[in-house]
C-alpha positions as CSV (number, residue, x, y, z in Angstrom):
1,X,-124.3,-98.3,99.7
2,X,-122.0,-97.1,96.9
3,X,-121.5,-93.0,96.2
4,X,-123.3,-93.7,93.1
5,X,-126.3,-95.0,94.3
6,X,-126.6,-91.7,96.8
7,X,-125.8,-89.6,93.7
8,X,-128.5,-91.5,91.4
9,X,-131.0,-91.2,94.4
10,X,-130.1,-87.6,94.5
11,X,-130.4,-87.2,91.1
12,X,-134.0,-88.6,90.5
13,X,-135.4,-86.5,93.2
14,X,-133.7,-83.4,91.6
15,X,-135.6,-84.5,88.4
16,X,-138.6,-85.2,90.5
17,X,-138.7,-81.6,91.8
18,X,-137.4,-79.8,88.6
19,X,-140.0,-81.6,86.2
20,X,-142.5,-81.8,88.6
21,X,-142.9,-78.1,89.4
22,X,-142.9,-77.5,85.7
23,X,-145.4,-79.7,85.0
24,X,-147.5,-78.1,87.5
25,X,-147.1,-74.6,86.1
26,X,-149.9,-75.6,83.3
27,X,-152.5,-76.0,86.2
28,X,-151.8,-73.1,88.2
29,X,-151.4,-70.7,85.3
30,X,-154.8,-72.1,83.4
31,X,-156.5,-70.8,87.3
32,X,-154.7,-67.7,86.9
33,X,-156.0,-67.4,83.2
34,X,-159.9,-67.9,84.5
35,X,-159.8,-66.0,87.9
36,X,-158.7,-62.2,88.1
37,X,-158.7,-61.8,91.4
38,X,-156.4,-64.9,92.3
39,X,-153.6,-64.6,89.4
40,X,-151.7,-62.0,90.7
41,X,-150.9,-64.8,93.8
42,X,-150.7,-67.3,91.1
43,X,-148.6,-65.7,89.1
44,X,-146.4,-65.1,91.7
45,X,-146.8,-68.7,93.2
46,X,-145.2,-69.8,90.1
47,X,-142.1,-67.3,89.7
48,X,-141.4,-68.5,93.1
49,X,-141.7,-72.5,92.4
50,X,-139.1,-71.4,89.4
51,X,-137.1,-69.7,90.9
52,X,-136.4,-71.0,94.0
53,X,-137.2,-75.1,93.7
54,X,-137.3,-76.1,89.8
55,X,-133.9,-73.8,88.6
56,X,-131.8,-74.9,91.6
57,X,-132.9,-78.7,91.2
58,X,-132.2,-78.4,87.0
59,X,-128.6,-76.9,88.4
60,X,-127.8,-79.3,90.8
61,X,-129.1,-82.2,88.1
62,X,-125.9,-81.6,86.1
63,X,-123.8,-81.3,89.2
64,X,-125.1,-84.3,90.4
65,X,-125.2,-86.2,87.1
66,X,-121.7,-85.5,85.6
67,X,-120.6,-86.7,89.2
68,X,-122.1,-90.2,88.7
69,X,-120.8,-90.5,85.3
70,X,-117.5,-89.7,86.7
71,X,-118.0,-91.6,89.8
72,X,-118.8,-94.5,87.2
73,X,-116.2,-93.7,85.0
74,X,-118.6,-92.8,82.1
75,X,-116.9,-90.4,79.0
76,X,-119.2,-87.4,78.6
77,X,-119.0,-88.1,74.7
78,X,-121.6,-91.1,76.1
79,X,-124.3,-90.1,73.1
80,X,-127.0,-90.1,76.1
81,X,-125.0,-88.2,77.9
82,X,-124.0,-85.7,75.4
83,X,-127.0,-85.2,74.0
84,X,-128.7,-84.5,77.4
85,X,-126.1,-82.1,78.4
86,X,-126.6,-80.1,75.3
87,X,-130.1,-80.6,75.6
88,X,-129.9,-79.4,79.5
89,X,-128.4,-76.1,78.3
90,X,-130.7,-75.1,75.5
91,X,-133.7,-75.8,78.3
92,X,-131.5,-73.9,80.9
93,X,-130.7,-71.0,78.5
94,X,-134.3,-70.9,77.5
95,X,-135.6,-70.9,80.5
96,X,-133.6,-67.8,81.9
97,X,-133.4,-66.2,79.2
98,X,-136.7,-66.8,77.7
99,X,-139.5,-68.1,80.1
100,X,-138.0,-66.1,82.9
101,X,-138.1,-62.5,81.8
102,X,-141.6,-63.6,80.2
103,X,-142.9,-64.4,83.2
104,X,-142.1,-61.8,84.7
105,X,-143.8,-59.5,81.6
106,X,-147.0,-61.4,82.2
107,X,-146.2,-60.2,85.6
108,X,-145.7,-56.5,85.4
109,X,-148.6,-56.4,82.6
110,X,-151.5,-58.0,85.3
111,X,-149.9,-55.2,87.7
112,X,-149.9,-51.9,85.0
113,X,-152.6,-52.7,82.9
114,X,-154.7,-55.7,84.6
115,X,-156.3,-58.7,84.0
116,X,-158.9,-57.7,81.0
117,X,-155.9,-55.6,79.3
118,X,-154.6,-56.6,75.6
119,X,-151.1,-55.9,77.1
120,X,-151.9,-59.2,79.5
121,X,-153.2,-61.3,77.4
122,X,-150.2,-60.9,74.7
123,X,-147.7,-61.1,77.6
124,X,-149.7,-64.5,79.2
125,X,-149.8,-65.8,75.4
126,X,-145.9,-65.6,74.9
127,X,-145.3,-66.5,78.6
128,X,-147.0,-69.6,77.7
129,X,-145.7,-70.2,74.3
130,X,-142.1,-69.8,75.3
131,X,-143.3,-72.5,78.2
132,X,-144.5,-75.0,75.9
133,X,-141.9,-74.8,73.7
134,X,-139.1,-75.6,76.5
135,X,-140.8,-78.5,77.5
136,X,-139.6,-80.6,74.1
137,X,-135.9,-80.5,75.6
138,X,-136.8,-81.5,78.4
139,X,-138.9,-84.1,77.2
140,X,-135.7,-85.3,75.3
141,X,-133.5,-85.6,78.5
142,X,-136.2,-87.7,79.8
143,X,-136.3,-89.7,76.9
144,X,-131.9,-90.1,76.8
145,X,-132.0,-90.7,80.4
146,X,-134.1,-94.1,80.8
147,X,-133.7,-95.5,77.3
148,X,-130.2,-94.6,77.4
149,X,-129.8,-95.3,73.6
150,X,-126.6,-95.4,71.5
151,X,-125.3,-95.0,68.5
């Protein structure tokens, strides 16, 4: 079995973990938005899936996929892998500076002002725009990474 075939493995089930938990965010923050008394624990459920599982699998993505394009001797100028590296740190700069701290708003306004407040809802609208929107870089990656196209 070749390094690159642990590293691609690797790789997948970082992508796996990191787009998985973000896809599930949508479900478990629609039950937080219909059920007072459980979103606090969702809420929380969430900050912790992003923080500690689907930020540390997008970090150890790049790690583990500028290793198999050097363990393959790829250039980075690749278009698909440029494009997903740039791509990579819009999401990752979105996401902790953006989705993070908004999260976190939608957080402190359930605790301070509670579920039925307008300081809630306008924190759990932009927590979810600022989702939504980081999902179209990530989509791209996706898309670079299996059609692999060129230019």
């Amino acid at each position: 079995m070749s390094l690159y075939l642990v590293l691609k493995f690797i790789h997948i089930l970082l992508a796996i973990v990191a787009v998985g938990f973000n896809a599930s965010y949508g479900i478990w923050l629609a039950r937080a938005a219909t059920n007072p008394a459980a979103a606090p624990l969702l809420l929380r459920g969430v900050k912790l899936m992003d923080d500690r599982f689907a930020n540390p699998a997008y970090a150890f993505l790049l790690i583990t996929g500028l290793a198999m394009a050097g363990t393959a001797s790829l250039p980075l100028t690749t278009f698909w892998i440029a494009g997903a590296t740039i791509l990579w740190l819009i999401a990752m700069v979105w996401g902790l500076a953006m989705y993070t701290p908004a999260l976190k708003g939608q957080i402190r306004a359930l605790d301070d002002k509670g579920f039925d407040s307008a300081e809630y809802r306008q924190a759990q609208q932009r927590a979810r725009t600022i989702g939504v929107v980081n999902l179209l870089p990530i989509a791209l990656i996706l898309i670079l990474m299996v059609f692999k196209p060129t230019l």
